[in-house]
N, C-alpha and C positions, 0 to 999 in steps of 0.2 A: 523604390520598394517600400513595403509597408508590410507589417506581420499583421496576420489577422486572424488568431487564436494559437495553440499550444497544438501540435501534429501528435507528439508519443515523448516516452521519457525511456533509455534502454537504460536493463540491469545487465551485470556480467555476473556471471555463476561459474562452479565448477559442477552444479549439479541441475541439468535445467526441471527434470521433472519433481522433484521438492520445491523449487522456486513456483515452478507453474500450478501445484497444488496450493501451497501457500497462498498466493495471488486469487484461487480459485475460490478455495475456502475461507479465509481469513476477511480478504476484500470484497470478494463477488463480483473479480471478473472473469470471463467465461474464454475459454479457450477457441483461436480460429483462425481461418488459414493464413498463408506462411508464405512466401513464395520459397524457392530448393535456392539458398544463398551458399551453398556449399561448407554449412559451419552447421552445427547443430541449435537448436533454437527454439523459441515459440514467441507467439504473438497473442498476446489478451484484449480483450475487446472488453468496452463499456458502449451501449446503446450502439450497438453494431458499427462502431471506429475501434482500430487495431491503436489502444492509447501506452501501451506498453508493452515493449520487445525483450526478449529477453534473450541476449548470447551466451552459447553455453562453450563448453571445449577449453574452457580455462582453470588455473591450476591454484588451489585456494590460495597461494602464496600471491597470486596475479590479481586478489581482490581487496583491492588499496582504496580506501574513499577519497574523492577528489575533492573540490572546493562547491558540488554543490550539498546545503544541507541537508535535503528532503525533499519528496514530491509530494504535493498534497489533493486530493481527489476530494471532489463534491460528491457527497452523499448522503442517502435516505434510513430510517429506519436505527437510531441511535441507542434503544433499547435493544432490539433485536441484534445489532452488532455488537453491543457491550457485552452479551450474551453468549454469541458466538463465541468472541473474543478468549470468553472464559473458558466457553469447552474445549476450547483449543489449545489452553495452556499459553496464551500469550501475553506476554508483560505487557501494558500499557498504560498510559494518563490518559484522563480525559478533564477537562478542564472548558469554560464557558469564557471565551476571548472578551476583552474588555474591549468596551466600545461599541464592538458591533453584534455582543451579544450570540455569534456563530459557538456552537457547539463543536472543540477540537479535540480530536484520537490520535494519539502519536506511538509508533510500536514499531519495533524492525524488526525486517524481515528475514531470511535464514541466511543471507548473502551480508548484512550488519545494514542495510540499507534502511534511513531511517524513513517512514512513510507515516503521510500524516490524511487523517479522512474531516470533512468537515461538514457539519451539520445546519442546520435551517434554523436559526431561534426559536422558532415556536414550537421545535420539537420538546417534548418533556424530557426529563431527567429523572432518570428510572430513579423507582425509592430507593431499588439498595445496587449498591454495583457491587460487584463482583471482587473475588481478592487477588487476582490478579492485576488488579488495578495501581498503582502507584502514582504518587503526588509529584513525581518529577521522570522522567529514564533520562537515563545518562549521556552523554553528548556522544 
C-alpha cells in the first residue's frame, strides 16, 4: 500500500450550517453534493474534490479536539483573504514561514478548530493588514 495524497479532513459541529458558511465565506470552499449518510452533514469542495466533510448532530459538550493540530489548505489571493478575514470579524496571524518563505493564515473556526491557509512566496504582503490580525492565536 502506498498513500498518494490527502482524500478530506472531517469537522464535528453541533451546528452544520454556521460551520458550512464559515468554510464558505472565510476560506472559499463552495458547497456540494453529499451522498443521504443518515446523519446530518455537508461536504466542501476545492477545485471540484469534496476536501472537507463536515458531521453535524453533535452536542457542543461532544466537541473535544483530539491530537491533531490543524488542517492547512494551499491557497491564492493573500491580500484579498486578509481582507475578507477582516470583514468577517475573524481573529488571525499571518506570518511569512522561515525557510521556505510560504505566506501562513492561522484562524479557528466556529467549532475551536484551528485551520491554517498557505500562500505562494511571491505573493505580496499587503501594506496595512487589518486589526483583526494578531501576532500569535492561542493554542
Amino acid at each position: 500500500m502506498a498513500v498518494t495524497g490527502m482524500n478530506h479532513f472531517n469537522i464535528l459541529t453541533d451546528d452544520v450550517d454556521a460551520t458550512v458558511s464559515f468554510y464558505r465565506d472565510a476560506v472559499g470552499l463552495n458547497e456540494g453534493p453529499r451522498p443521504g449518510l443518515g446523519f446530518p452533514g455537508a461536504w466542501m469542495y476545492a477545485d471540484g474534490r469534496p476536501i472537507l466533510h463536515i458531521s453535524g448532530g453533535r452536542k457542543k459538550d461532544d466537541l473535544k479536539p483530539g491530537v491533531i493540530d490543524h488542517m492547512a489548505f494551499s491557497a491564492r489571493g493573500l491580500a484579498d483573504t486578509l481582507q475578507r478575514l477582516d470583514r468577517l470579524g475573524v481573529h488571525y496571524a499571518h506570518r511569512r514561514q522561515a525557510g521556505a518563505g510560504t505566506w501562513q493564515v492561522f484562524f479557528f473556526d466556529p467549532n475551536g478548530a484551528r485551520v491554517e491557509l498557505d500562500f505562494d512566496p511571491g505573493e505580496q504582503e499587503p501594506a496595512s493588514v487589518g486589526s483583526n490580525d494578531r501576532s500569535a492565536l492561542p493554542s
